[in-house]
C-alpha positions as CSV (number, residue, x, y, z in Angstrom):
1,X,-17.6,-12.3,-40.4
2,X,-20.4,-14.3,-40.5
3,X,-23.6,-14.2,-38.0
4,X,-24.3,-17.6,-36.8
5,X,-27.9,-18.3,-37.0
6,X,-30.5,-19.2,-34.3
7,X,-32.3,-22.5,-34.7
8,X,-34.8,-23.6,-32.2
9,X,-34.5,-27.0,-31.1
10,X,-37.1,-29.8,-31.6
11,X,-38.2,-29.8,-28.2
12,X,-38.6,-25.8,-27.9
13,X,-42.4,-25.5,-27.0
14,X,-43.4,-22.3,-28.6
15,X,-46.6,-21.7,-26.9
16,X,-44.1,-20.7,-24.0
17,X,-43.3,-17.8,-26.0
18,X,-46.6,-15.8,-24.8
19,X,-45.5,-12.7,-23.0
20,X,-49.3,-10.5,-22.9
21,X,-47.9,-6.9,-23.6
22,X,-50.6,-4.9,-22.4
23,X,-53.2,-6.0,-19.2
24,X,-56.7,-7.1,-20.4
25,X,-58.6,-4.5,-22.0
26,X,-62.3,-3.5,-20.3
27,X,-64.0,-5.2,-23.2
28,X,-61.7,-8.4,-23.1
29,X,-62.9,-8.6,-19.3
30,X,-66.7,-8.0,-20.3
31,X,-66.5,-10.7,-23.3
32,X,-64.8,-13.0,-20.2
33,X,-67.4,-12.7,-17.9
34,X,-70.1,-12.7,-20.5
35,X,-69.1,-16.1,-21.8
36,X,-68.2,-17.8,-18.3
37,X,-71.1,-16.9,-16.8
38,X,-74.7,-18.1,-17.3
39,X,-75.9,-14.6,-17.1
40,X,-73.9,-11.6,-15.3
41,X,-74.7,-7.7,-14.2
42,X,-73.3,-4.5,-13.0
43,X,-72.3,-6.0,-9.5
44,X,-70.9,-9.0,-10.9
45,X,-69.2,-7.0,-13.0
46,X,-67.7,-5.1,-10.1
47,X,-66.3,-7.5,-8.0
48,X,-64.2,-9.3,-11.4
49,X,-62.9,-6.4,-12.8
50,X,-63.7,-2.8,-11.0
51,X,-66.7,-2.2,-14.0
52,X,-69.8,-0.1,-13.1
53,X,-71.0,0.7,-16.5
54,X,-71.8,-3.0,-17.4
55,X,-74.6,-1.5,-19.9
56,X,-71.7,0.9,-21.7
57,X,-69.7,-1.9,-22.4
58,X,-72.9,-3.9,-23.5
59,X,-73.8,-1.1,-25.8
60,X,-70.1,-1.1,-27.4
61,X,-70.2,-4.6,-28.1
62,X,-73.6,-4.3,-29.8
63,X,-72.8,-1.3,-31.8
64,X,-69.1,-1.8,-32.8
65,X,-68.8,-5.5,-32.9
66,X,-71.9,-6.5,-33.9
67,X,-72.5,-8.7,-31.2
68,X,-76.4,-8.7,-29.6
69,X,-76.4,-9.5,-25.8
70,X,-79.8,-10.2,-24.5
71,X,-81.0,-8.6,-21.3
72,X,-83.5,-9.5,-18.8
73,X,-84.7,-7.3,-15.9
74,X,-85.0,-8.5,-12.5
75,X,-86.3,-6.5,-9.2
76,X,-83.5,-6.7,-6.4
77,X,-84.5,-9.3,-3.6
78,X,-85.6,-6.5,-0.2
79,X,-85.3,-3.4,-1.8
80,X,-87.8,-0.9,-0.4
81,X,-88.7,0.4,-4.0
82,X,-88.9,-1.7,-6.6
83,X,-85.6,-1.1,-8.2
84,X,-84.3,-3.6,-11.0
85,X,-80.7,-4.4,-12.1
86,X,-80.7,-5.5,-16.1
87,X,-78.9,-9.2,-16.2
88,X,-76.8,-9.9,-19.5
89,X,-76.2,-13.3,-21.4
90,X,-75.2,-14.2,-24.4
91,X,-77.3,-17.2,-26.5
92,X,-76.7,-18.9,-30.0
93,X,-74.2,-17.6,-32.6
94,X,-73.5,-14.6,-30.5
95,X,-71.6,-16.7,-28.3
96,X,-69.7,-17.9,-31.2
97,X,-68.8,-14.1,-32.7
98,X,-67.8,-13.2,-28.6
99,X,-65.5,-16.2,-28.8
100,X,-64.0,-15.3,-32.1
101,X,-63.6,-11.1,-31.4
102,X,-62.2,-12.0,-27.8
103,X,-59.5,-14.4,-29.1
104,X,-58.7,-11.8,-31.6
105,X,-58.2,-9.1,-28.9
106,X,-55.6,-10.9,-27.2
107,X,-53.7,-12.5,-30.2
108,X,-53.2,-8.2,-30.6
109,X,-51.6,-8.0,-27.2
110,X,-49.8,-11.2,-27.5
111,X,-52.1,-13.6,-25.1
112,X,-52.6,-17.0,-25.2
113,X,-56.0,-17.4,-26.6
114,X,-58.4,-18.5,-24.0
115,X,-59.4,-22.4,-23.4
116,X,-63.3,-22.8,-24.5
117,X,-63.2,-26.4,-23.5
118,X,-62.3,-25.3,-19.9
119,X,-64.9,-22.4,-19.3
C-alpha cells in the first residue's frame, strides 16, 4: 500500500509551529533582563524571575560565554550602614553577543526567538 504524503498548504504559517519544550532557563532569564533593562540588580532580579545570585549568573556569562557585563556600585537610599548593591548593564558589542547566545538558547528549546525591535 502506499503512504499518502503530507503537504502543507500555502497558507500554513509555520512560525505557529513553536511549541518551547523546556521553561526558560536561569541564564535565558538573566540575558532577558539584562538586555530590557537600562541597568538591573539582585532585587530586580528577584521580583522577574525568583534570582538572588544575580552576580553568579553575571560571573557565568563572563566566564563561559565570553560576554563582559559592566557593574557599577551604588549605596542603598536609608540604609543605616552604608551597604551597596552592584547594578549590571550591558554596553557596545556585548549587547550584540547577549542577543546572539540568547536567541541561540531558545532555538535549543524550540522558542521563538525574541523581538529586538520591540524591547
Amino acid at each position: 500500500m502506499k503512504k499518502a504524503t503530507q503537504k502543507s498548504s500555502p497558507d500554513h504559517d509555520s512560525q505557529s509551529d513553536y511549541t518551547p519544550i523546556n521553561d526558560p532557563t536561569k541564564i535565558e532569564e538573566c540575558l532577558i533582563l539584562l538586555l530590557t533593562r537600562h541597568e538591573t540588580n539582585t532585587h530586580d532580579a528577584g521580583r522577574a524571575y525568583n534570582e538572588t545570585c544575580l552576580h553568579s549568573e553575571v560571573s557565568s556569562l563572563q566566564k563561559t560565554h565570553g560576554i563582559m557585563v559592566d557593574r557599577v556600585r551604588k549605596t542603598i537610599p536609608r540604609a543605616r550602614s552604608k551597604a551597596a548593591y552592584a547594578h549590571y548593564f550591558l554596553t557596545g558589542d556585548n549587547r550584540t553577543k547577549a542577543m546572539k547566545l540568547l536567541d541561540g538558547l531558545r532555538s535549543k528549546r524550540n522558542a521563538q526567538p525574541m523581538n529586538w525591535v520591540e524591547a
